[in-house]
ROBAMAR-155494 format. One record per residue (C-alpha): residue in three letters; x, y, z; residue number from 1. Coordinates in steps of 0.25 Angstrom, whole numbers, plus 5000, padded with zeros to 4 digits. Each point is the difference from the previous one (the first is absolute). Layout:
BEGIN
site code: ALA&east: X&north: Y&up: Z&pos: NUM;
...
This chain:
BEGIN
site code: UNK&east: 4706&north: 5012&up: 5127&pos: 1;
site code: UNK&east: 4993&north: 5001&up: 4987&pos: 2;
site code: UNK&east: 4989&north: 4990&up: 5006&pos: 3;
site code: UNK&east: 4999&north: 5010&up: 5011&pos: 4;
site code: UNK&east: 4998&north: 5011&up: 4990&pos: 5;
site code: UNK&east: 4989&north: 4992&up: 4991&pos: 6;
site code: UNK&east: 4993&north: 4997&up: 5013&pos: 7;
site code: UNK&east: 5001&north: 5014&up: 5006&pos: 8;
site code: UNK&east: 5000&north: 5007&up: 4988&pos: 9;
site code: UNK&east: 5010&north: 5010&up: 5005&pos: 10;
site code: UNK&east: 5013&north: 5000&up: 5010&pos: 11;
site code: UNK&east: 4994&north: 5006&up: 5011&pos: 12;
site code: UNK&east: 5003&north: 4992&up: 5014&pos: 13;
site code: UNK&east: 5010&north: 4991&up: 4992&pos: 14;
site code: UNK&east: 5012&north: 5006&up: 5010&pos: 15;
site code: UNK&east: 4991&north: 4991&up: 5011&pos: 16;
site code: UNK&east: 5001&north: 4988&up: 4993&pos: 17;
site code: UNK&east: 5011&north: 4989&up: 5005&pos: 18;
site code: UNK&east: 5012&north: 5000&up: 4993&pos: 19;
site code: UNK&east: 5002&north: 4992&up: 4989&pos: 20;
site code: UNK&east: 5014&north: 4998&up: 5001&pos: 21;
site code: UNK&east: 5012&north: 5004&up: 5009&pos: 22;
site code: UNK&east: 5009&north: 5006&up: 4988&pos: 23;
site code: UNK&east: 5000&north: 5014&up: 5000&pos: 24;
site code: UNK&east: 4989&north: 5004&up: 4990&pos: 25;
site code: UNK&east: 4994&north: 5015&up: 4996&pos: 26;
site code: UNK&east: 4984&north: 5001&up: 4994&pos: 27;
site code: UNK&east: 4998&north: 5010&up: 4990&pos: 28;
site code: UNK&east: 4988&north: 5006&up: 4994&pos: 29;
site code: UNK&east: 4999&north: 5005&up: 4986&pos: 30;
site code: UNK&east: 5003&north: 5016&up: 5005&pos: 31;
site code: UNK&east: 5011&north: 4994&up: 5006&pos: 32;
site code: UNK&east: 4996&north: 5002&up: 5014&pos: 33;
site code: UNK&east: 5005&north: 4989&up: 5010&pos: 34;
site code: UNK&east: 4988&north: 4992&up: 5005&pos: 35;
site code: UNK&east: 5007&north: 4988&up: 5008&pos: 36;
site code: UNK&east: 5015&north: 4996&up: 5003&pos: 37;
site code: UNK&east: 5006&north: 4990&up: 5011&pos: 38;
site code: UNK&east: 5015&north: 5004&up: 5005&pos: 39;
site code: UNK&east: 5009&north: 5011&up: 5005&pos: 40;
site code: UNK&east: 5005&north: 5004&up: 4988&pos: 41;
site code: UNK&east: 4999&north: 5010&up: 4993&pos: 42;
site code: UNK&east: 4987&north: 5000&up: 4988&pos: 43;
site code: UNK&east: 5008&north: 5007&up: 4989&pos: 44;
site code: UNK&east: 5012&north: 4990&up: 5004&pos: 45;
site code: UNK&east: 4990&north: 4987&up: 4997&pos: 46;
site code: UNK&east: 4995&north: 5008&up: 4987&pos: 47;
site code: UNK&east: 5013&north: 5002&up: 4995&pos: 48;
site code: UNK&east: 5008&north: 4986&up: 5005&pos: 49;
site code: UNK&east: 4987&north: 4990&up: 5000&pos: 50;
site code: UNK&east: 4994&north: 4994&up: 4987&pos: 51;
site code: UNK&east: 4987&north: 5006&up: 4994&pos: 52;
site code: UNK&east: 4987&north: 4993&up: 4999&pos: 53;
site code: UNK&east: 4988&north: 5005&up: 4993&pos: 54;
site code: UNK&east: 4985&north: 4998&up: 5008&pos: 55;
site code: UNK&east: 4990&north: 4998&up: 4990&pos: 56;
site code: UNK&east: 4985&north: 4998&up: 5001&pos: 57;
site code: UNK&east: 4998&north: 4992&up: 4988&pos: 58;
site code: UNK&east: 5006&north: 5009&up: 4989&pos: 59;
site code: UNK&east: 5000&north: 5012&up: 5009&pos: 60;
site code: UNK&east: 5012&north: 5004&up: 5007&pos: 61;
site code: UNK&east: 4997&north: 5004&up: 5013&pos: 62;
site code: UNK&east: 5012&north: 5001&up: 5008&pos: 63;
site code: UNK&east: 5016&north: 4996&up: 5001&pos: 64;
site code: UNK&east: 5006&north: 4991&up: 5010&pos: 65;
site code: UNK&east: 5016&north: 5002&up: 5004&pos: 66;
site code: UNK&east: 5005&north: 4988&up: 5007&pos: 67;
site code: UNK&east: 5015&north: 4997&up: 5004&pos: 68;
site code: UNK&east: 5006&north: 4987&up: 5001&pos: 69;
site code: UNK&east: 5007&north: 4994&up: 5009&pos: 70;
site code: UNK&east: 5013&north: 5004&up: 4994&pos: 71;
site code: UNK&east: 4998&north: 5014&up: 4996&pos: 72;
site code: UNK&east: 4994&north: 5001&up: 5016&pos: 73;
site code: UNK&east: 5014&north: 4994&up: 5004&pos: 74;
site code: UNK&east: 5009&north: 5008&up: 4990&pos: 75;
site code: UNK&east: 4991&north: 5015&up: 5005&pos: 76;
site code: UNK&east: 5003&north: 4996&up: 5017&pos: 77;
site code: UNK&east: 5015&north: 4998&up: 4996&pos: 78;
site code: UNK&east: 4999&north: 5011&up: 4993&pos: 79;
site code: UNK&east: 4996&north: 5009&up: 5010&pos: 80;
site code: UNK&east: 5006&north: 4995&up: 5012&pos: 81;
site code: UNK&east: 5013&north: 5001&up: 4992&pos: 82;
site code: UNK&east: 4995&north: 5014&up: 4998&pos: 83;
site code: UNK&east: 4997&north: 5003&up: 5016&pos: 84;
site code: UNK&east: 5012&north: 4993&up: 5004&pos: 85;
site code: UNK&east: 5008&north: 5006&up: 4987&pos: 86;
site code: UNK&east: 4996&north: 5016&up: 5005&pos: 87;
site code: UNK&east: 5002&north: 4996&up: 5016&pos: 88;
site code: UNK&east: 5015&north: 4995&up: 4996&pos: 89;
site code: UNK&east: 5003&north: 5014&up: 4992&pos: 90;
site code: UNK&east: 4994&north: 5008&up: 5012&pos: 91;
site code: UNK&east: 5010&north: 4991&up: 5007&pos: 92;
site code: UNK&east: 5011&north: 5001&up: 4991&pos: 93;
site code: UNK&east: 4997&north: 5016&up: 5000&pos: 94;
site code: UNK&east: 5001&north: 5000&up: 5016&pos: 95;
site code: UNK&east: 5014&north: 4992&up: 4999&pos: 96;
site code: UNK&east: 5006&north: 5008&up: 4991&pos: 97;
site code: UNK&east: 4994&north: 5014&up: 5004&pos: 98;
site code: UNK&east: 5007&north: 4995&up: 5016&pos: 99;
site code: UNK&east: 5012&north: 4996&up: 4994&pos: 100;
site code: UNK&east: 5001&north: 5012&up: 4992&pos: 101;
site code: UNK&east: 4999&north: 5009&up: 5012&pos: 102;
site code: UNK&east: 5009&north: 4992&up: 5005&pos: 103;
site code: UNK&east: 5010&north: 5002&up: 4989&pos: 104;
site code: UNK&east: 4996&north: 5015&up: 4999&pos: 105;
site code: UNK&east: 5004&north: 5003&up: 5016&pos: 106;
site code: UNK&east: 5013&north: 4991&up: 4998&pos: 107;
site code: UNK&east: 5004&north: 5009&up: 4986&pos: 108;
site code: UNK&east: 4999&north: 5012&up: 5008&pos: 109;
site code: UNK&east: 5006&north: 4997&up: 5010&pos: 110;
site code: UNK&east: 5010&north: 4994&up: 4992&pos: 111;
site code: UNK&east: 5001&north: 5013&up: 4991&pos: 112;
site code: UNK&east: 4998&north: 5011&up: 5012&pos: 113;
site code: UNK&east: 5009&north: 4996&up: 5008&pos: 114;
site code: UNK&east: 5013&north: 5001&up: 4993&pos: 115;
site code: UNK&east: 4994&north: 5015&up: 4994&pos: 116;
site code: UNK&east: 4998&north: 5003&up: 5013&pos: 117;
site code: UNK&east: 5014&north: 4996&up: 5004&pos: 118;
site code: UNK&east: 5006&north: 5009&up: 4986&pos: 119;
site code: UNK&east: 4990&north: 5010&up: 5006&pos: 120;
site code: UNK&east: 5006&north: 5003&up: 5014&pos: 121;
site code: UNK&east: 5014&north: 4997&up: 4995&pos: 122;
site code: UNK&east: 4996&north: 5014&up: 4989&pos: 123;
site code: UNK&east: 4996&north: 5007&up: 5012&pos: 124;
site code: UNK&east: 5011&north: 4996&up: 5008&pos: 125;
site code: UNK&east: 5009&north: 5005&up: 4989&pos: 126;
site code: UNK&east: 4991&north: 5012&up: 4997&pos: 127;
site code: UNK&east: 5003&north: 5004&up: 5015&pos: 128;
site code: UNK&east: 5016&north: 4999&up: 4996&pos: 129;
site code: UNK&east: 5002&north: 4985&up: 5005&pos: 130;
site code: UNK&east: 5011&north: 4999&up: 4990&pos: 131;
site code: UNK&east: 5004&north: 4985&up: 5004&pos: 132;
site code: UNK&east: 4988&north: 4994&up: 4996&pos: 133;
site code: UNK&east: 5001&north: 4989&up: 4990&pos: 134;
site code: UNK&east: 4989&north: 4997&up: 4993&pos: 135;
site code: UNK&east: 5003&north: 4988&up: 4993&pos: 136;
site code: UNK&east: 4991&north: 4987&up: 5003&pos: 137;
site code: UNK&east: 5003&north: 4987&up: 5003&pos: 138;
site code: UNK&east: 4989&north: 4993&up: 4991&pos: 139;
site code: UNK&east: 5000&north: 4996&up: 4986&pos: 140;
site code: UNK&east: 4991&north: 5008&up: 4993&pos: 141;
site code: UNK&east: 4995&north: 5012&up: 4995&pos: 142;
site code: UNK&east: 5002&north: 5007&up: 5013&pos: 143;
site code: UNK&east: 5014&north: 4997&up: 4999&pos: 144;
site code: UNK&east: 5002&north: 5007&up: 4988&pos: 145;
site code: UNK&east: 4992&north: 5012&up: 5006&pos: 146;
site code: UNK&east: 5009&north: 5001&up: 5012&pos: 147;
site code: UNK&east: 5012&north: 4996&up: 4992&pos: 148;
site code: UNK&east: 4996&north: 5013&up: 4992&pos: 149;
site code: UNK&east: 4997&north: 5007&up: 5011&pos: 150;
site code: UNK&east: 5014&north: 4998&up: 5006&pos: 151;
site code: UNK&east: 5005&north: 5003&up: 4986&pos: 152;
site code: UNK&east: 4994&north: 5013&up: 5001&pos: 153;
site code: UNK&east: 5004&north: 5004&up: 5014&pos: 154;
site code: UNK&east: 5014&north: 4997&up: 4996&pos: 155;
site code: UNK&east: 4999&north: 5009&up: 4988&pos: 156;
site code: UNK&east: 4994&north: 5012&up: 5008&pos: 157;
site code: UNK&east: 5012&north: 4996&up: 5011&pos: 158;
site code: UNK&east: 5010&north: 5001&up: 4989&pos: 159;
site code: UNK&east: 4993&north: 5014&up: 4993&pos: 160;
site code: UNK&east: 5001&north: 5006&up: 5014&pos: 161;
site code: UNK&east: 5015&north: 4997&up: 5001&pos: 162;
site code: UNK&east: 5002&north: 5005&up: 4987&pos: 163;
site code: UNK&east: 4991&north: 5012&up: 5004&pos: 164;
site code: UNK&east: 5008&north: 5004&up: 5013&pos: 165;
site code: UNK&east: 5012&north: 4999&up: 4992&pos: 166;
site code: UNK&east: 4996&north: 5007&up: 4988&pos: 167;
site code: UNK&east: 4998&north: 5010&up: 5011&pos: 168;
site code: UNK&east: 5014&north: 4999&up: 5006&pos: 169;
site code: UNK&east: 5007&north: 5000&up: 4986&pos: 170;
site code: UNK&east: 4993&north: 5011&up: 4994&pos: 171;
site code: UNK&east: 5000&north: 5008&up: 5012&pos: 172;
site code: UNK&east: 5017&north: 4995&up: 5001&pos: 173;
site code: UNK&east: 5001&north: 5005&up: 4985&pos: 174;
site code: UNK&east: 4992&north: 5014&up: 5002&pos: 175;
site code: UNK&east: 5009&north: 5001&up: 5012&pos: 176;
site code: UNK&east: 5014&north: 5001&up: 4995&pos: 177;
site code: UNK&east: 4998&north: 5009&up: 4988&pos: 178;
site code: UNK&east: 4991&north: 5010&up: 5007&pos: 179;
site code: UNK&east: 5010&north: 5000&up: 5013&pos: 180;
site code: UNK&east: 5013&north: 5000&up: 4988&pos: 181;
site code: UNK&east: 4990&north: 5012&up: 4994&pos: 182;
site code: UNK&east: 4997&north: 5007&up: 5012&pos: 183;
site code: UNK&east: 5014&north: 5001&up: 5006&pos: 184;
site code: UNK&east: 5007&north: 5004&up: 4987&pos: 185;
site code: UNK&east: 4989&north: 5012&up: 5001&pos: 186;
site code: UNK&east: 5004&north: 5004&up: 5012&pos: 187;
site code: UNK&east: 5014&north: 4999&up: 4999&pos: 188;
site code: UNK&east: 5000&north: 5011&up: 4989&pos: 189;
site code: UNK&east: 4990&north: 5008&up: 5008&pos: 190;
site code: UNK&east: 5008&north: 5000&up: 5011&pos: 191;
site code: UNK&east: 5013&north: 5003&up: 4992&pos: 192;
site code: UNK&east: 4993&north: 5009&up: 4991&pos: 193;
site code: UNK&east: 5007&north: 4995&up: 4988&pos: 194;
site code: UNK&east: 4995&north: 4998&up: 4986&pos: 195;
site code: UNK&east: 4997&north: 4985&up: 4994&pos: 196;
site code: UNK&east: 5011&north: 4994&up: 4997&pos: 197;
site code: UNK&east: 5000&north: 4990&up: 4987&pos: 198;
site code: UNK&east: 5002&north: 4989&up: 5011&pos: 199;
site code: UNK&east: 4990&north: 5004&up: 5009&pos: 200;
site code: UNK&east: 4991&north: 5001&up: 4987&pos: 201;
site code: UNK&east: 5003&north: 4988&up: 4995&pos: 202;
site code: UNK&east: 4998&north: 4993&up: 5017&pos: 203;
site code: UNK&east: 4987&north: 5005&up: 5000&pos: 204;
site code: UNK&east: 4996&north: 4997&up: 4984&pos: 205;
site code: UNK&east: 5006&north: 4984&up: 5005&pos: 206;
site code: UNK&east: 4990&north: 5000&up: 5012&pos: 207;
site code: UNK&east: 4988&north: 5007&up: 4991&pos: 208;
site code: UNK&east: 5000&north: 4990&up: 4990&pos: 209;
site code: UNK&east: 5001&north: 4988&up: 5011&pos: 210;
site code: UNK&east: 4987&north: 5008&up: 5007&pos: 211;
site code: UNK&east: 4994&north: 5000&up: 4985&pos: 212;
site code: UNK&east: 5004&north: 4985&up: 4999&pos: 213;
site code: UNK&east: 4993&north: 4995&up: 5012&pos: 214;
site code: UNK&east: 4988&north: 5009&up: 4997&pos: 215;
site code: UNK&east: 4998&north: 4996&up: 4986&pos: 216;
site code: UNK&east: 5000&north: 4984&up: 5006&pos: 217;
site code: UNK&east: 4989&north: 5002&up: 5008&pos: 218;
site code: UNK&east: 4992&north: 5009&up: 4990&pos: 219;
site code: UNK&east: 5001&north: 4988&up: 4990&pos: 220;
site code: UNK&east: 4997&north: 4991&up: 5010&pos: 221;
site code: UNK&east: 4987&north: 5007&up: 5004&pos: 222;
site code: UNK&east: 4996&north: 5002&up: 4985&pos: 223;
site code: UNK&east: 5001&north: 4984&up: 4997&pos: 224;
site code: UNK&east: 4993&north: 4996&up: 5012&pos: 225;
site code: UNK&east: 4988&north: 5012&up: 4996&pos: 226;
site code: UNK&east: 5003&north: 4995&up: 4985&pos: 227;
site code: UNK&east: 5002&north: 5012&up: 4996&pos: 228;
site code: UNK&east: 5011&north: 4997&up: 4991&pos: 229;
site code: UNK&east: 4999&north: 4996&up: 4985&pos: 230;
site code: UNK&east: 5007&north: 4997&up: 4988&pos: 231;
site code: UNK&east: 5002&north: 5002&up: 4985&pos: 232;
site code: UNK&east: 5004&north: 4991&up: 4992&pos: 233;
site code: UNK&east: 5008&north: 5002&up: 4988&pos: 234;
site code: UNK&east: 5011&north: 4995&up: 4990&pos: 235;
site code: UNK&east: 5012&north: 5006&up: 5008&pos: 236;
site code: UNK&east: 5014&north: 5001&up: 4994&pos: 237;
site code: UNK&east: 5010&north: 4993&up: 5007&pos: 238;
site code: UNK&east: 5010&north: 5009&up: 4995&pos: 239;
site code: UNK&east: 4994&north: 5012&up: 5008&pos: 240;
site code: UNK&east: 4995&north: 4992&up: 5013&pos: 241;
site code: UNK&east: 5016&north: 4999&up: 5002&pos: 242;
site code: UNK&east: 5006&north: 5012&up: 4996&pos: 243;
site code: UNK&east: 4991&north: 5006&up: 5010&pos: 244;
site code: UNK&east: 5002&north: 4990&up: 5011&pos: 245;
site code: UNK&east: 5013&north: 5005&up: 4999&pos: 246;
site code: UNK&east: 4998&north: 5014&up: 5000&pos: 247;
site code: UNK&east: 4993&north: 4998&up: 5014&pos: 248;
site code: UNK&east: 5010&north: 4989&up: 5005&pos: 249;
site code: UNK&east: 5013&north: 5007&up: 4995&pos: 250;
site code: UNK&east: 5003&north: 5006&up: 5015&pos: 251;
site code: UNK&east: 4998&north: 4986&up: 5007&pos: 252;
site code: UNK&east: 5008&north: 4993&up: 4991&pos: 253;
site code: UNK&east: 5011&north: 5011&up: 5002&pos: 254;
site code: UNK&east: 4998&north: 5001&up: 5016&pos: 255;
site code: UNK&east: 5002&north: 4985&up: 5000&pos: 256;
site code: UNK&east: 5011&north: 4997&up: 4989&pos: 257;
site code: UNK&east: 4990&north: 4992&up: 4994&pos: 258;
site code: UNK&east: 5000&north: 4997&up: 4986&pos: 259;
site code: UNK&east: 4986&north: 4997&up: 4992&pos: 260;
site code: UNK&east: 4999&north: 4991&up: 4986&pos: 261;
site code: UNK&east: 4988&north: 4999&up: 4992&pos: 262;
site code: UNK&east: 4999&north: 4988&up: 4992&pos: 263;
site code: UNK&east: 4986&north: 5004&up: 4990&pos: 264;
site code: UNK&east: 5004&north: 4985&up: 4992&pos: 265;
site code: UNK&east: 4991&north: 5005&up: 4989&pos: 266;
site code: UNK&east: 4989&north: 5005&up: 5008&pos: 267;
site code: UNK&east: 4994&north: 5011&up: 4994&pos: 268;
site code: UNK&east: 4988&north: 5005&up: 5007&pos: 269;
site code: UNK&east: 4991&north: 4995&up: 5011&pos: 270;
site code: UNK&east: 4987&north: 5002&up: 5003&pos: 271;
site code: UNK&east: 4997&north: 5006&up: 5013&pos: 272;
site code: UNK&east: 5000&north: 5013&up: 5006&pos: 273;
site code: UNK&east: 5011&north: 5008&up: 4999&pos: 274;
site code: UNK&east: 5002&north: 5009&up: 5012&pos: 275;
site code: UNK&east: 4995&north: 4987&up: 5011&pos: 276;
site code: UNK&east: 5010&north: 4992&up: 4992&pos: 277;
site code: UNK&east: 5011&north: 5010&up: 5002&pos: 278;
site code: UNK&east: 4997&north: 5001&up: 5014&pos: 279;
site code: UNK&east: 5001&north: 4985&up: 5002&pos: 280;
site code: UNK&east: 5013&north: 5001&up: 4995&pos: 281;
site code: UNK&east: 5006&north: 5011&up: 5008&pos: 282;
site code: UNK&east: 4994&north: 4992&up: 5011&pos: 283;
site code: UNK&east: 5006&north: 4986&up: 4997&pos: 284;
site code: UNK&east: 5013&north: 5009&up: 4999&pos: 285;
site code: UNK&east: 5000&north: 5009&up: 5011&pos: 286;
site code: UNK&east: 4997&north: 4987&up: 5008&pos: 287;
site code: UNK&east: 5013&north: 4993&up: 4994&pos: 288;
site code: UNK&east: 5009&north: 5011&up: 5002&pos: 289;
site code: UNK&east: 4994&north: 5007&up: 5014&pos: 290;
site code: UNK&east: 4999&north: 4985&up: 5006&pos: 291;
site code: UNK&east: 5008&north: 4993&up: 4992&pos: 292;
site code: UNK&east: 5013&north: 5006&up: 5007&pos: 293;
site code: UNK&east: 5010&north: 4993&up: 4993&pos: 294;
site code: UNK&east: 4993&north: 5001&up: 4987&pos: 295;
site code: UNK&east: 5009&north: 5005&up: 4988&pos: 296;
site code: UNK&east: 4994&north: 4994&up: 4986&pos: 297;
site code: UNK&east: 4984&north: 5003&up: 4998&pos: 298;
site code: UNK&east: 4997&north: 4991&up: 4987&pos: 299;
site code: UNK&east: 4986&north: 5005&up: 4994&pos: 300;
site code: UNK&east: 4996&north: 4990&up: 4989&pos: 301;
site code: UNK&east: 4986&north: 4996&up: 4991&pos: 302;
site code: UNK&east: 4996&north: 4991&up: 4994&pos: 303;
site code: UNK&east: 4989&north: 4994&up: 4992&pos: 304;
site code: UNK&east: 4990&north: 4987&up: 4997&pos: 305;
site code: UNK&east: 4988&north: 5000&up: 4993&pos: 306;
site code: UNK&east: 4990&north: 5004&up: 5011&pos: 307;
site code: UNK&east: 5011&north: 5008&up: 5009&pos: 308;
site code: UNK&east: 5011&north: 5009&up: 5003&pos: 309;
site code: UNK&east: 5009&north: 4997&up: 5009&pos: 310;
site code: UNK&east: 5008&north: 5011&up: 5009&pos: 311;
site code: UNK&east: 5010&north: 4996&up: 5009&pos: 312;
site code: UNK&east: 5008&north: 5009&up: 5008&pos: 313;
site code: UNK&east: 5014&north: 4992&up: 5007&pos: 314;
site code: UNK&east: 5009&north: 5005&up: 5010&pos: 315;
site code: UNK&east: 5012&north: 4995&up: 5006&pos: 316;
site code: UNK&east: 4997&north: 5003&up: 5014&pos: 317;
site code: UNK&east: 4999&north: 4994&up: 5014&pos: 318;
site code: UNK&east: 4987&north: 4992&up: 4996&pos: 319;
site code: UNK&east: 4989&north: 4997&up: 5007&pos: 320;
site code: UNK&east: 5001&north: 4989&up: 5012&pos: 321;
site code: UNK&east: 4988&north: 4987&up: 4994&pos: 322;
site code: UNK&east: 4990&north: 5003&up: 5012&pos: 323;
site code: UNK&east: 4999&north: 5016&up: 4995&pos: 324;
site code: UNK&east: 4999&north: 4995&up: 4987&pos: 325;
site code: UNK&east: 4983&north: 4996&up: 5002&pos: 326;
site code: UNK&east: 4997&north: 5017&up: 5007&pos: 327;
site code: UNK&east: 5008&north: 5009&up: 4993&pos: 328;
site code: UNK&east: 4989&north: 5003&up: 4992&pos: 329;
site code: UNK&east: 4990&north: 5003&up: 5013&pos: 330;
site code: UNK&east: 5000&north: 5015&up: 5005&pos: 331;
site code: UNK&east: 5008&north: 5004&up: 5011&pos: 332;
site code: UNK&east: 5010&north: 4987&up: 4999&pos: 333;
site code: UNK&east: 5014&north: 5001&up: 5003&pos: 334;
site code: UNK&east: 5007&north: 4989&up: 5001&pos: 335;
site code: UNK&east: 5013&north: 5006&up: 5008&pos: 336;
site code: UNK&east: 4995&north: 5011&up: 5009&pos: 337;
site code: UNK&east: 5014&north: 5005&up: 5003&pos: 338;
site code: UNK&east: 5005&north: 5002&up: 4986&pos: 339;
site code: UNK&east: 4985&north: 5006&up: 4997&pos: 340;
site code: UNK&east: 5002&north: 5010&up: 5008&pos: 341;
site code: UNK&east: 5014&north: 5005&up: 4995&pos: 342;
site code: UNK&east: 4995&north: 4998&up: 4986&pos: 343;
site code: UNK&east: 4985&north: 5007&up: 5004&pos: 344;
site code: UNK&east: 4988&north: 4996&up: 4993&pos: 345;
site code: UNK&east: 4986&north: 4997&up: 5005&pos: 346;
site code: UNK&east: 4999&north: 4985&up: 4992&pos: 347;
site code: UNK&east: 4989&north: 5005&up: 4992&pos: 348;
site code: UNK&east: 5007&north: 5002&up: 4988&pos: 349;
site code: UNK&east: 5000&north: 4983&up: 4994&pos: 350;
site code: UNK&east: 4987&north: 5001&up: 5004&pos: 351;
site code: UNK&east: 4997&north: 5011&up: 4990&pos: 352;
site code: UNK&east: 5009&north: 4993&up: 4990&pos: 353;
site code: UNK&east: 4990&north: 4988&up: 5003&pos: 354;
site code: UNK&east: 4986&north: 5009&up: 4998&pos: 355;
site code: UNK&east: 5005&north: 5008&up: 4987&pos: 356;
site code: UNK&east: 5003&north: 4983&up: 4992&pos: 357;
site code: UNK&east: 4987&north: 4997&up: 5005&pos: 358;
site code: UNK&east: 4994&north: 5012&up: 4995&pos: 359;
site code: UNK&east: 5005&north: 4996&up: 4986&pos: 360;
site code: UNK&east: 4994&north: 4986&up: 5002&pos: 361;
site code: UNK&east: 5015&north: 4996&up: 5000&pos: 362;
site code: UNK&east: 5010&north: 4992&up: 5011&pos: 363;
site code: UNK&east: 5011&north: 5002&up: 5007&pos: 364;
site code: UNK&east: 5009&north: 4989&up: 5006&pos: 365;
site code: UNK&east: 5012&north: 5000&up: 5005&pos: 366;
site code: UNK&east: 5014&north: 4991&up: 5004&pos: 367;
site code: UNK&east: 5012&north: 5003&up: 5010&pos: 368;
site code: UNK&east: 5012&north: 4993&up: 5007&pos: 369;
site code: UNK&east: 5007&north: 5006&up: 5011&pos: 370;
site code: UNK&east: 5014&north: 5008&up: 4996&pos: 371;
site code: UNK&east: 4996&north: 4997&up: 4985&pos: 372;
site code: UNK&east: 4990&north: 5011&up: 4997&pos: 373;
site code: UNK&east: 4986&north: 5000&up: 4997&pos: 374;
site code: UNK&east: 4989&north: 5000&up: 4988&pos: 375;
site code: UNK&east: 4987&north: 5004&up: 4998&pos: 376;
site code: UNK&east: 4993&north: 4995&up: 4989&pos: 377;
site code: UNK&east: 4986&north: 5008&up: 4992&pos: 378;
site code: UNK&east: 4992&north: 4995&up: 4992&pos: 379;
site code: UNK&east: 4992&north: 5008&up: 4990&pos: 380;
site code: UNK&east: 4987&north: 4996&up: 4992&pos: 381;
site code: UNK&east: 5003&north: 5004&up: 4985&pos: 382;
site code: UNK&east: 4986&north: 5004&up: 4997&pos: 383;
């Protein structure tokens, strides 16, 4: 090449000549304009890969000359059929997965839609009033939990109705008697146009307060589901809390031939509300002594720890059979409907019992045997 520049005094035609060699090779002038080059590849590619050698014309440089050998030839076509055969296999592998991922899609949703379509028309069914559905699944995954809660729920509504309709029943039973009782003493003086008689009086006040009682049940009730009731806690002395409970239970406990004890064991105060605490009790007692039947010893005692007082109140009763034992705190349950209804009572009064402890951050618990009495047990947080 540097003959052919000495004889021609330039580069011009030298892409004519015959090619001097069959490695790939890349002419350069001094601008670095490519004058001549033999190949398919790439002239930036020789530059860069092939070895550099300076044309001269005696001390004049006059050109560069890139030529590969044969193993930087050979390490470039692996390398770029690798390349070719490297982007064809990932566009292959893209294809693959992209057909097996539709595929896994469509099998995922059918496998996911058709058991919530399935819990879909069962809750129409049921919406439509279908009661005997059952919307628990044979599978062993998530959906099995969902329609195991579903069937859960279902039974709870079920078992809120029941109460409902005999919610209905009881209070309508309870408002019943006292307003015939009521209506027919009423008419009975009317009709014989004789004053009230202390009797009389005393008939009707009975039947009033039974009115007032059942009345008062379901107000509270309403207030504690709208949580409209609040409390104030305070140190409360013990000493009071009883002698008032006593003032407002005096007239059970003679009515029954009941007698009540009060065991205070050192307790001097508690800290709680004073007027829902007073009510527990009157509840707890009226319970012992109203349902109790054969109850004649009510044993009020406290007692103290380092983070709780402990109130118990003890009756000697009839007791409670073990499979009432886990309701008695749920509203409207009344575990023996035929001595309920002598006794009256809606079944809510436990449960506001139960609402008031909680209120105080507190617990109630409670133990009882058959024909050996019953106990329930409070606890409340000293702070």
């Amino acid at each position: 090449m540097e003959d052919y520049f000495k004889r021609n005094h330039s580069w011009e035609g030298i892409q004519n000549e015959e090619l001097p060699t069959d490695m790939p090779f890349v002419l350069i002038d001094l601008e670095r304009n490519v004058l001549w080059k033999s190949g398919d590849i790439i002239e930036q590619t020789v530059i860069e890969t092939a070895f550099p050698s300076a044309l001269k014309n005696g001390s004049q440089q006059i050109g560069m000359l890139y030529v590969m050998t044969p193993t930087q030839q050979q390490i470039y076509v692996v390398k770029n059929t690798w390349g070719q055969y490297m982007y064809g296999i990932i566009a292959l592998a893209a294809m693959i997965g992209l057909f097996f991922a539709i595929i896994l899609i469509l099998f995922l949703s059918r496998t996911l839609t058709k058991p919530i379509n399935i819990i879909t028309e069962k809750i129409r069914k049921y919406e439509k009033g279908d009661s005997t559905i059952n919307f628990q699944m044979k599978r062993n995954d998530e959906f099995k939990k969902i329609g195991d809660a579903l069937e859960s729920m279902k039974q709870n509504i079920q078992n809120a109705e029941i109460a409902r309709k005999s919610l209905v029943s009881d209070v309508a039973h309870e408002l019943k008697t006292p307003l015939m009782i009521i209506q027919g003493e009423i008419e009975l003086l009317h009709i014989q146009q004789k004053t009230i008689t202390n009797e009389k009086y005393q008939s009707i006040f009975n039947e009033v307060q039974r009115l007032t009682a059942v009345i008062n049940d379901l107000l509270y009730l309403s207030k504690f589901d709208a949580h409209q009731v609040e409390i104030t806690k305070e140190e409360v002395e013990v000493n009071d809390v009883f002698e008032q409970l006593m003032q407002k239970t005096q007239f059970l406990f003679k009515k029954h031939n009941a007698e009540i004890i009060f065991n205070k064991n050192d307790v001097k105060t508690i800290w709680a509300d004073q007027d829902k605490i007073i009510q527990v009790l009157i509840n707890l007692v009226t319970n012992a002594l109203t349902h109790g039947q054969t109850t004649s010893k009510v044993i009020i005692e406290t007692t103290n720890n380092q983070d709780e007082t402990i109130i118990s109140v003890t009756d000697n009763g009839v007791g409670l059979a073990s499979e009432d034992i886990q309701f008695i705190f749920e509203r409207f349950y009344r575990g023996d409907e035929s001595r309920s209804r002598k006794t009256g009572g809606t079944g809510i009064g436990l449960s506001i019992v139960k609402a008031y402890i909680e209120l105080h951050k507190g617990k109630i618990e409670v133990e009882s045997q058959l024909g050996k009495g019953t106990s329930f047990m409070i606890y409340l947080p000293n702070s």
